[in-house]
N, C-alpha and C positions, 0 to 999 in steps of 0.2 A: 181521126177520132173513130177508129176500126175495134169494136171485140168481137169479130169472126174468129171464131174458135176456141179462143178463152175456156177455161174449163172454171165452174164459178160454183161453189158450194154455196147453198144459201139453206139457211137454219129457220126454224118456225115458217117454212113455204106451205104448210097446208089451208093457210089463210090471211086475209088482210096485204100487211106492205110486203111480205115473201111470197104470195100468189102473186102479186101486182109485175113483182120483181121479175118472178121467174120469165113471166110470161114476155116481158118487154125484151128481156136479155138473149133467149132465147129467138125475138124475133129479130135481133141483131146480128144474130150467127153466132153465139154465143153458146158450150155445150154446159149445160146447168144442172147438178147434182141438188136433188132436192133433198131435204130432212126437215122430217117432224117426228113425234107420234103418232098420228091419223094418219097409220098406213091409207086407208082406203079412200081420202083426200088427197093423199098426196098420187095414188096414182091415178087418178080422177083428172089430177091435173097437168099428169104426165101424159096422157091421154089426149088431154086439148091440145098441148104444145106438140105433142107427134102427128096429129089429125090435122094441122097444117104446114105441116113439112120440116118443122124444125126436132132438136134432139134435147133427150131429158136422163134423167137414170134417176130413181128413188131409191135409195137408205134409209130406214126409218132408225129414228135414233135419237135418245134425252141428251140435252145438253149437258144436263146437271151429271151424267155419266163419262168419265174420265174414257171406259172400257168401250161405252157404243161411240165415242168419237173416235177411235182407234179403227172401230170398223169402218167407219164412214169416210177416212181417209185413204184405209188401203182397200176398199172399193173404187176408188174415186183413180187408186193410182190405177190399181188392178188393168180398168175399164179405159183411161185416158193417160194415165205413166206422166203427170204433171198435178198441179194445183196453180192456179192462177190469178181468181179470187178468192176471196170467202167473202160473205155478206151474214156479220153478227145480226141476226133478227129477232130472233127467238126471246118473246119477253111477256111478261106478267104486271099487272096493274090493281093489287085488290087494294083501293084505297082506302085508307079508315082514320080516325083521329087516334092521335095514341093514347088518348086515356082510356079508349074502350080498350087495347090490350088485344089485337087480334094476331098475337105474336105466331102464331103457325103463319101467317100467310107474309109476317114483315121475313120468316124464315123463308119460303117460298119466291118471293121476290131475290132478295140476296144470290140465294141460291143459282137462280135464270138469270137475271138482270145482270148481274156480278160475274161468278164462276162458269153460266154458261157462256161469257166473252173468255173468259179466261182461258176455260178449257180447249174453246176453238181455237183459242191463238196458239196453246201451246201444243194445238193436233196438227197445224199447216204450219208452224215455224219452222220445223229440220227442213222437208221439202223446198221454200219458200228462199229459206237461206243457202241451202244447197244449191240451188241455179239462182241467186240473185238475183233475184227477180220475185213482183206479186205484189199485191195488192189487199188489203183487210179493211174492211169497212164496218164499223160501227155503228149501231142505233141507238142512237142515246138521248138526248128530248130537249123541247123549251125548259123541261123541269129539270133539268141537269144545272139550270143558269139560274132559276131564283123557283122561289119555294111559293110554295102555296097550302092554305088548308087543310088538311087529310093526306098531303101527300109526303110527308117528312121522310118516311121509307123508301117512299116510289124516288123520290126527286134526289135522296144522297144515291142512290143507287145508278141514275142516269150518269149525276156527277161524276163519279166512280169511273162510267164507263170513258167520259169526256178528257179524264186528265188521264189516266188510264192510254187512250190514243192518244191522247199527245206526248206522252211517255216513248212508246212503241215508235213515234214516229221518230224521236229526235234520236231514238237508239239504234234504230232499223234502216231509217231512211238512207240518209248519208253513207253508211258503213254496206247494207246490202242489197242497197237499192229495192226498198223494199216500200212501199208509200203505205200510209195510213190515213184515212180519214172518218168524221166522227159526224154520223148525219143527226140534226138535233129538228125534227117537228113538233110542231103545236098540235094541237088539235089533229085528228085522221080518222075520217069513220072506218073502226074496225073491230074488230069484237072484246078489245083489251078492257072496253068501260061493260062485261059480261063476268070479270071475274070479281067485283066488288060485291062485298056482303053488308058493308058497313049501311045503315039504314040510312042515317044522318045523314050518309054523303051522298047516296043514291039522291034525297030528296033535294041537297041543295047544287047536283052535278047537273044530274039532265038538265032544267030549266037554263043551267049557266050554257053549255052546248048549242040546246036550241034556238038561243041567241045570235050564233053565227054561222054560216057556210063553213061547215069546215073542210078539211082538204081531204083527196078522196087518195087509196092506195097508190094510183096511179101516179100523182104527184111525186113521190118519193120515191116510186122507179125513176123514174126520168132526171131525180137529183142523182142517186145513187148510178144511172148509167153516164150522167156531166161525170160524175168522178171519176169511174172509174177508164171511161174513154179518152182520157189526157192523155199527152206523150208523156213518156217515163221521163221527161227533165222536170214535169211539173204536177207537185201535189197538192190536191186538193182540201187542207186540210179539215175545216169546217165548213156544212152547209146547213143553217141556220134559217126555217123556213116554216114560218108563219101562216093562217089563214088571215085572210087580209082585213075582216070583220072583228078578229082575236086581238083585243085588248094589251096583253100580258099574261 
């Protein structure tokens, strides 16, 4: 269970489970290609990871951009002449009921949630298929599995992401040894319940939250490096992982 050396793209790392991420992967010998927007986060954080002896490289870069993922990969070959992971992170949560109509942001979700997995997949596949070999990991939610409240957008959107990998895995896997897995959390403090406008939900989400310990970044590194540290005979497909006070 070695990823020394691993060269591992990880999307939305300038905060929450891609900070958590980098930093874990990273201290596994792991060489980790960070992307966000918040250049100056991200090399903030390229900075910690080199300040204890390990290696990083920042890209900044949208997902929702076909063109910045194109950079971000031939940087990545540029620099390391492989692709090994990717870790789909990069994601939005403005929850709202749909009768209030906050349709710019159910556009904004789609847009990250959706298209930014999509567009990753389809920036590391030639590589990925070219030496058969690699690994793509998905962030997709408890809310991928059943719906809730305000979150009708957020939650097909997770879905999406969920059959989505298991699509890629049953296509990829087999034919070019290529594994997929689809990491689905509950609950995570992280700055995702920062992008909600909706008033309604603000008032009836925190009090739901403060009810339970929820899981911290770190927890989902530690899934995401179970996954991707298996030997290539065995995929990981789903890691489905709860805070243990969370209900449903």
């Amino acid at each position: 269970m070695n990823i020394k050396d691993k060269v591992i793209i990880i999307t939305g790392a300038s905060s929450g489970i891609g900070e958590a991420t980098a930093i874990k992967l990273a201290k596994e010998g792991a060489k980790v290609v960070l992307t966000a927007r918040r250049e100056d986060r991200l090399k903030e954080l390229k900075d910690k990871i080199e300040e204890k002896g390990y290696e990083a490289l920042v890209v900044t870069g949208d997902v929702t951009n076909k063109d910045d993922y194109k950079k971000i990969v031939d940087e990545t070959l540029k620099h390391y002449n492989t692709i090994d992971v990717i870790v789909n992170n990069a994601g939005l949560m403005p929850l709202s009921y749909i009768k209030n109509l906050h349709t710019d942001e159910w556009d904004k979700m789609i847009d990250v949630n959706i298209k930014g997995v999509t567009n990753g997949v389809a920036a590391v596949l030639p590589t990925m298929m070219k030496q058969k070999s690699g690994h793509i990991v998905n962030i997709s939610s408890s809310a991928g599995r059943k719906y809730y409240p305000g979150g009708a957008i957020y939650c097909a959107t997770k879905a999406a992401v969920k059959m989505f990998s298991e699509g890629l895995r049953q296509e990829l896997a087999p034919k070019y040894g290529i594994n997929v897995t689809s990491i689905e959390p509950g609950f995570v403090d992280t700055e995702l319940t920062d992008t909600i406008t909706d008033e309604e939900i603000k008032e009836k989400l925190a009090p739901m939250i403060k009810k339970v310990t929820t899981l911290e970044p770190e927890d989902i590194a530690e899934a995401i490096h179970y996954a991707i540290a298996q030997p290539k005979r065995a995929n990981i497909n789903d890691v489905y992982i709860m805070p243990t006070e969370q209900e449903s």
